[in-house]
N, C-alpha and C positions, 0 to 999 in steps of 0.2 A: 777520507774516501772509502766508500765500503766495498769489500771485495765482490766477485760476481761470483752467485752461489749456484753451482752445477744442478747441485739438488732441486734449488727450488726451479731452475730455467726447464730442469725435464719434468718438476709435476704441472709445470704450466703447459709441456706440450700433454702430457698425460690429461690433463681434463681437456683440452680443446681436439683432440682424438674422439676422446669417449662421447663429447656432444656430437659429435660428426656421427662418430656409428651409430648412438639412436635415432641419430634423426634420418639415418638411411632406411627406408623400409625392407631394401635389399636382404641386408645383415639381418632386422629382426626376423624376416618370415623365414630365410635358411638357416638361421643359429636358432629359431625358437620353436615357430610355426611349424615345419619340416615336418623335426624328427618327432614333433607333438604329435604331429597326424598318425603316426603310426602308431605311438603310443597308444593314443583313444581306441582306434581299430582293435590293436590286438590287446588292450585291456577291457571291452569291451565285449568282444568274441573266445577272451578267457577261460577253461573252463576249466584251470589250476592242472596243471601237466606237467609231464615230461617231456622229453624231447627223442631219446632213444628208447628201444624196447631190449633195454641188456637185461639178463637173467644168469644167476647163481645156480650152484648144484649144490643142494646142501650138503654138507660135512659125511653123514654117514648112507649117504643116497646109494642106491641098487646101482651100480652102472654097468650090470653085466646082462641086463636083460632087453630084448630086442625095441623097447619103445625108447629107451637111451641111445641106443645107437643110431635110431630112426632123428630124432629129434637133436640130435648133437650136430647131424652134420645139415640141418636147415639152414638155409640163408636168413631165414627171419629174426631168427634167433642168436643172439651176440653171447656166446657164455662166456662174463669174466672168469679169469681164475687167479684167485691171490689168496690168504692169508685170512683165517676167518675173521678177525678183529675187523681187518678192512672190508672183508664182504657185509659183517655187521652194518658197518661206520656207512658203507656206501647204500646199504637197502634202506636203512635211516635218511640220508637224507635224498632219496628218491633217483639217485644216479642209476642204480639197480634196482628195475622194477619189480621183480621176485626173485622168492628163490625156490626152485623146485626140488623136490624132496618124491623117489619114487622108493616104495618101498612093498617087497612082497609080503604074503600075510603067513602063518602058522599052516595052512593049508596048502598043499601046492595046486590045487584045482581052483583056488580061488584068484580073482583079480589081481593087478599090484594094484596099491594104492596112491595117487599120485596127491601131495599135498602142496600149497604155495602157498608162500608167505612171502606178507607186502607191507607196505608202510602208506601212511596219509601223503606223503609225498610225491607219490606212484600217481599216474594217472588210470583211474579208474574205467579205460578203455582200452587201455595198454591191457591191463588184467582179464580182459574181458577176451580181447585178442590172444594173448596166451593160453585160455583156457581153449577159446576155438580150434586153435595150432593142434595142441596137444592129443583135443578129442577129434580131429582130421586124421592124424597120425594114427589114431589108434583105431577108426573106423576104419583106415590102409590097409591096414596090418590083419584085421578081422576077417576082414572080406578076400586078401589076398593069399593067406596063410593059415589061419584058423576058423574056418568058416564054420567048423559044429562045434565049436567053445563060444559061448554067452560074450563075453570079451578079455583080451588081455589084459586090459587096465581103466580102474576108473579114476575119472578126478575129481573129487572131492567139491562139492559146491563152496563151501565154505573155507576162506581165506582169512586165515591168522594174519593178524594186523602187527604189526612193532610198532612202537612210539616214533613218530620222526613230525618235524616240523612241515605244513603244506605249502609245496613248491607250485604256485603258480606259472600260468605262462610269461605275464607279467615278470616275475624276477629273471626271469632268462634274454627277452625282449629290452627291455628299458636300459641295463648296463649296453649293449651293441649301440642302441638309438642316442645314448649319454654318448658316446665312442666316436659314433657317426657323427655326430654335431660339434667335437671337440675338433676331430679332424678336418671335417670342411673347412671351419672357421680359420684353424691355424692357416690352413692350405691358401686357402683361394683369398681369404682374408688379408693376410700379410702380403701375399703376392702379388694383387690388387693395389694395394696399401702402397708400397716402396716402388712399385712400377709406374703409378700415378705420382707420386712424391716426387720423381724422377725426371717426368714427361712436363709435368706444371713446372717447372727448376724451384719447387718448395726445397729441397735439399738447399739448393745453391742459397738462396736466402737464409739458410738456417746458417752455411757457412760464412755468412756475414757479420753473426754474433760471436760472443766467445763463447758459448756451448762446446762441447768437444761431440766427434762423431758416435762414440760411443753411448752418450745420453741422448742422444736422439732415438738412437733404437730401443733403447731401455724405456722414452719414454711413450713411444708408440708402441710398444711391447706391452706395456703396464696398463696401458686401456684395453689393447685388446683382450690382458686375460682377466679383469675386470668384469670387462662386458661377457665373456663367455663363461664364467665362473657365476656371473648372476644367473643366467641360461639355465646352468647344472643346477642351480638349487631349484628354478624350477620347474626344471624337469622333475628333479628328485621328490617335490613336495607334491607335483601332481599326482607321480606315480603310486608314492604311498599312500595319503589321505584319500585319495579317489577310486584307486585300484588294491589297496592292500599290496605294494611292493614293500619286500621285506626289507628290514633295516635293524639287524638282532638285537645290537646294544643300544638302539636308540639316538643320541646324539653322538654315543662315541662312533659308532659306525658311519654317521655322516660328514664327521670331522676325517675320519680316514679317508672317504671316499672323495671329499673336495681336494685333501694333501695327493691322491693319486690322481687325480684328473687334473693339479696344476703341472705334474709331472709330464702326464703324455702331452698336454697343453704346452708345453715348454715345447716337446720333441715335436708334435706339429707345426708349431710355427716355423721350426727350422725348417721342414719340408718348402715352407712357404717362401722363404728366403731363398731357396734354392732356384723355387720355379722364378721369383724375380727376375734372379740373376743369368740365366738363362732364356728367357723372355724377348724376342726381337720386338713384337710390338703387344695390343694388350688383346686383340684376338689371339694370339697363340697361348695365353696361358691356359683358358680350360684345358684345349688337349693335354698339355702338360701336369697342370694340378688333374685333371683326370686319371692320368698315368698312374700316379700316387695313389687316389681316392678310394678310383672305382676296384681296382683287384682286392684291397682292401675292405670294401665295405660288403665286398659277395664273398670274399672266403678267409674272413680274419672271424665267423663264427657267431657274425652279425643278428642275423637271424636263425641260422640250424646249427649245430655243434658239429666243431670240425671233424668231427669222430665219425659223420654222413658224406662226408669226401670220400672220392677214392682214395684207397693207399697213399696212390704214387703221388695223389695232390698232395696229401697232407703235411709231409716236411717242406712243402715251400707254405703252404697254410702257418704252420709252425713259426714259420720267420717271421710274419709280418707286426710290427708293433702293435697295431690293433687286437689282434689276436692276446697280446697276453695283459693288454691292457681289459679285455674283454673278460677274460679269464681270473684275474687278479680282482676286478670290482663284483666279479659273480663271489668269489670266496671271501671279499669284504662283507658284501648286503647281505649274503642267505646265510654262510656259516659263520659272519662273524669273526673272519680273520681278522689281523691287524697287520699294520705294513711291514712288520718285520716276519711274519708269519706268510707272504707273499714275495718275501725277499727276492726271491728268486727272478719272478716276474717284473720287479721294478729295475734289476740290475739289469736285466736286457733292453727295459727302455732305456736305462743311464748309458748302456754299452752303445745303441742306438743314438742320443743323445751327442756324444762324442764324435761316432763317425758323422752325422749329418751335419753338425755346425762345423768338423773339420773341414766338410765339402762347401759348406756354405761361405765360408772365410775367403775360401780359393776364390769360388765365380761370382759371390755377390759384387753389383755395380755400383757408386755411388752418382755415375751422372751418365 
């Protein structure tokens, strides 16, 4: 008599899952369609950017003459300050849109000179903007304080370029909308899933075989991330091939990018589990998986970089998994990280990962 094989009883509920969820239209258009649509839009309407307009102060810059002081304390203007290597590293790869450089000339009746330097990465209207700011500020200044001087400062038309790779809007967009579609699915997906399982007594029928409860979830686990891992690839193939979404090493970068999206894929579904299990009937789960979703998908950096938050948002921004999952696939795709090169970010999904299956344990229901 042959023994009853666990394994093979959960890949048998694993593929009679996965026929289910494609043959939902539900699942395809929110796990596919969705976050497609945005994607088209804003790869479409692309026109290779940035996202913030931060600016540098070059190394041996003037900063004791009045168009520095004028222009330091603008709102418009974000000036990092760190370490030149990183100022480097960062106007390279278009995080820092310039850097400005004011410098008086051998004369002292004459102009200072303002000069800025940007990289391919830089959104060439950012640049454009900056130059405005600066000649605002100094026609201020002209008219307010030097009205029979020619002017205090001129800025330079011409902009020294650095080598850096071009940051599309596309590479900013696509990892949030990959983020968004993992998350829904895990969410409302699994939630749906075990809530329904529950309501039909499929559960209690499963308890009629020798399956143990554990292979049950593992093996309705294994379609869902299946089916949402095919999703990400094509997301990811539309994004690239259609849109020029970067991908530096090619397949190793895609390989990294699917190992981190089964990661937060795992910590999603636990969300989902959760909403299950607190769930009185199957209208109340939107509001619930919404709870989860929607703070997440408007300020995990989804669309604008959390760094356009106020302050005071930003350390609850900071927490949310989304956010460093969002953060972690932007430094996979454009520079090229590798997973232990984002270490940081994945330990807080795994930290993540722990407390929510810990809660999950607690209040999931089986009947």
């Amino acid at each position: 008599m042959h023994s009853y094989s666990q394994i093979k009883a959960m890949l048998a509920i694993s593929r009679a899952s996965l026929r289910s969820i494609l043959r939902s239209p539900s699942a395809v258009v929110f796990s596919i369609a969705f976050p497609l649509i945005f994607i088209l839009v804003f790869g479409f309407l692309s026109s290779g950017g940035n996202i913030n307009v931060k600016v540098a102060l070059a190394p041996k810059a003037d900063t004791t003459n009045l168009v520095y002081a004028k222009v330091k304390s603008l709102a418009g203007l974000k000036f990092v300050v760190a370490d030149q290597a990183t100022v480097s590293a960062e106007l390279a790869k278009g995080r820092i849109t310039a850097l400005i450089d004011i410098q008086p000339t051998q004369n002292p009746n004459q102009p200072y000179q303002i000069q800025l330097t940007s990289s391919a990465a830089a959104n060439p209207q950012n640049i454009q903007l900056i130059k405005s700011i600066l000649n605002a500020v100094i026609a201020n200044i002209n008219s307010t304080q030097f009205k029979d001087a020619p002017t205090i400062a001129v800025v330079k038309n011409e902009v020294i370029e650095v080598p850096g790779r071009t940051y599309r809007t596309i590479d900013f967009i696509l990892p949030g909308q990959l983020g968004f579609s993992l998350l829904s699915s895990g969410v409302f997906g699994v939630a749906f899933l075990f809530f329904n399982l529950r309501q039909q007594l499929v559960l209690k029928r499963f308890y009629a075989t020798p399956i143990r409860r554990l292979y049950i979830i593992l093996g309705e686990a294994l379609s869902r991330v299946i089916f949402q891992l095919m999703t990400a690839v094509i997301i990811i193939g539309i994004g690239h091939f259609a849109f020029n979404f970067t991908l530096v090493h090619g397949w190793i970068t895609f390989l990294n990018i699917m190992a981190l999206s089964f990661i937060a894929l795992v910590l999603f579904m636990g969300f989902g589990f959760i909403v299950s299990g607190v769930a009185k009937n199957e209208s109340t789960i939107p509001p619930f998986a919404n709870l989860i979703t929607l703070p997440q998908f408007l300020l995990a950096g989804t669309f604008f970089s959390v760094d356009s938050f106020p302050k005071w948002l930003q350390p609850f921004c900071n927490i949310l998994p989304l956010t460093h999952f969002n953060n972690a696939m932007r430094d996979i795709a454009f520079e090229g990280a590798n997973l232990f090169s984002v270490g940081n970010e994945i330990g807080i999904l795994l930290a993540w990962i722990v407390i929510v299956y810990a809660v999950a344990y607690k209040i999931f229901k089986w009947e």
